[in-house]
C-alpha positions, 0 to 999 in steps of 0.5 A: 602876727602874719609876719611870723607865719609868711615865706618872703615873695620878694628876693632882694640881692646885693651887688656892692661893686661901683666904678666910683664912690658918688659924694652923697653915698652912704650904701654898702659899695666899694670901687670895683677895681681889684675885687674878687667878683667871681670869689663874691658871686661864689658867695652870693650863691652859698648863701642863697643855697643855706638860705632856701634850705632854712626858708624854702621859697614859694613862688616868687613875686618881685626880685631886685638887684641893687648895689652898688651898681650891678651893672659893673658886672661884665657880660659873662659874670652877669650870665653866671649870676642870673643863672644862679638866681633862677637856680635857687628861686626856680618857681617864680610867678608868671608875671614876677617884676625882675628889676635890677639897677643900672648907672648910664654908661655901663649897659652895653648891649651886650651886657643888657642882652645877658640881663633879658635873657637871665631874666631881667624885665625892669631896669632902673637907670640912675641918671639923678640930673640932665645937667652936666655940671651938677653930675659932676658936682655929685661925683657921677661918671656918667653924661646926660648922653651916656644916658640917652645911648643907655636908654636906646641900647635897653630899647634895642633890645627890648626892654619896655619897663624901664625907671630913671632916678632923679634928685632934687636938693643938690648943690647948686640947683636952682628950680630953673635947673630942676625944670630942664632936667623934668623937660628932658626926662619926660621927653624920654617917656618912661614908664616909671620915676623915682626924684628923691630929695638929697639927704646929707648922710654921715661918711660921706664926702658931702657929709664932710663938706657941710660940717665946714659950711662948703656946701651949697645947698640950696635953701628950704624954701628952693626944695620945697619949691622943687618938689612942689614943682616935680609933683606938678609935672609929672601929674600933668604928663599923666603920672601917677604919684603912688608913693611920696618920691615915685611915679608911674603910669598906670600899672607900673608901678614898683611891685618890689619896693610896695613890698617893703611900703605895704611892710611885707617879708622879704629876703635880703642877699648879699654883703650888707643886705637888710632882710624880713623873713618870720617876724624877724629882721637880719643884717648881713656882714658889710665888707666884701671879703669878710662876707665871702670869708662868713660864707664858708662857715655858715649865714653871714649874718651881722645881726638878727633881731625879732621884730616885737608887735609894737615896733611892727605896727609902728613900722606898717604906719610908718612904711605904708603913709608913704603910700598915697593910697594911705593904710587900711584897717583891714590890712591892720586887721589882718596883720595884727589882729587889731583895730587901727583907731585902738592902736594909734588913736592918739596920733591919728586924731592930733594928725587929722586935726593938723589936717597932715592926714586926712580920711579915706573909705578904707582907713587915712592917708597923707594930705596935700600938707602932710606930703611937704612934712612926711617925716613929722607924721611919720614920728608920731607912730614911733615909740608909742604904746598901745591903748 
């Protein structure tokens, strides 16, 4: 397999810190009040050192920082922590995609000019809705003109590249209340959305409201209208719908998370950061001091396990339909060595049949129904052994 043979080209760093925890979050964050933030960048950066030693990088590609909110970070520590990511991933590309998220109403210019001059050239805003009840219904701080001033405070100094994410499925949305939050994120003329549909994840308060039936969601038929809805509007403004929950113009599109579509390496930093480095995926260790504490001793590694070909092949389906270009045999081939059709036959012939997928040129894609039902087509690819 050529995963066991590449160096990432894509860095993905974790900052867990929030200034609260949203209702729906199951991500490794923790409330920022009382962390030890510099002790954490310490061993952030002891952990990149270890890990360039082990997996000297080439040149670098996409980087991404995630949270938690990264943004929480003040000016100096983000100044202090870029400089450390460009030390230790000196060579990158010409062109890299530097994102990092943000939560409306914690990017001052101040903290936005130390991001731009660290590097960064993409930012992901989470604004989830532009209806002040339902962000408060979710347990977000911010206001929808927390997210106007944000937007114009990264334009004033010069950011271009710019993302917001949406959410459909939330309590108490209606299509109507998704249709004014589309009308007003499309006024904003972004280069790029993101609109994910709600999961109830468990360990979390929503989690523990829906087990006592006090969540009100909206009904089956209501999100599947929505999406519907959000798939309608964005392509008549001249988006295009390259993965099944993101939008962009043409060009940019999120080269970072492609990489984790088209089921490419990566390194994963950071406590809790997931990473693919030589055919074999790592879990980092979760809790903020534990993780500085494992630092000092060696990789803060909770788990690494070696992807088998079977798992790794059933991943570049599962991963690479949620592109809308769809999976090619060339890139199978290349990757595995093997034809698509030997492999996964079965299920490409009862999908094809089910017209949840449908054929290209180059090898088969999602169809207009499979994009309503993504999850069922994704199952068959699981646990199946090869012809």
């Amino acid at each position: 397999m050529i995963h066991r043979n590449e160096t990432p080209a894509a860095v993905y760093i974790h900052i867990p810190f929030c200034t609260n925890k949203c209702h729906y979050c199951d991500f490794n964050s923790y409330v920022l009040k009382g962390q030890p933030v510099m002790d954490y960048l310490d061993a952030l950066e002891r952990e990149m050192e270890r890990t360039v030693q082990l997996v000297p990088p080439q040149q670098i590609e996409t980087i991404f920082v995630g949270g938690g909110t990264p943004t929480v970070l003040l000016p100096d520590q983000m100044e202090s922590f870029l400089k450390r990511v460009r030390t230790y991933f000196p060579n990158q590309s010409a062109e890299l995609e530097f994102s990092m998220e943000a939560n409306p109403g914690t990017t001052d210019k101040e903290k936005l000019q130390a991001m731009k001059e660290g590097g960064v050239n993409r930012i992901s805003f989470g604004v989830q809705s532009f209806d002040n009840a339902l962000l408060e219904g979710i347990g977000r701080i911010h206001n929808t003109d927390d997210v106007y001033r944000s937007i114009e405070n990264a334009r004033s100094v010069g950011f271009t590249n710019m993302s917001i994410d949406l959410m459909f499925g939330l309590p108490n949305q209606t299509v109507e209340v998704m249709n004014d939050t589309l009308d007003k994120a499309l006024a904003l003329d972004l280069k790029h959305y993101s609109i994910y549909g709600l999961k109830v994840e468990e360990h979390t308060l929503f989690h523990s409201l829906y087990q006592k039936n006090q969540l009100p969601l909206p009904d089956e038929d209501q999100e599947v209208e929505m999406f519907l809805l959000i798939m309608k509007r964005l392509r008549q403004a001249g988006y295009e719908q390259y993965e099944i929950s993101n939008f962009a113009k043409p060009g940019y599109e999120s080269r970072h998370n492609s990489m984790y579509w088209l089921n490419r390496s990566y390194y994963g930093l950071g406590a809790g950061a997931h990473g693919y480095m030589y055919g074999k995926r790592h879990v980092n260790i979760k809790g903020v001091q534990p993780y500085i504490d494992a630092t000092l001793h060696g990789l803060p590694l909770l788990e690494q396990y070696e992807i088998s070909e079977q798992d790794a092949m059933e991943d570049f389906m599962m991963v690479g339909l949620r592109m809308l270009c769809g999976v090619k045999r060339a890139d199978f081939s290349k990757q595995f060595g093997r034809e698509l059709e030997a492999v996964f036959g079965n299920p490409l012939s009862k999908l094809l049949e089910r017209k949840l997928l449908e054929p290209t040129e180059e090898g088969y894609k999602l169809s207009e129904n499979g994009l309503l039902l993504g999850n069922e087509v994704f199952g068959e690819f699981v646990s199946l052994t090869a012809e």
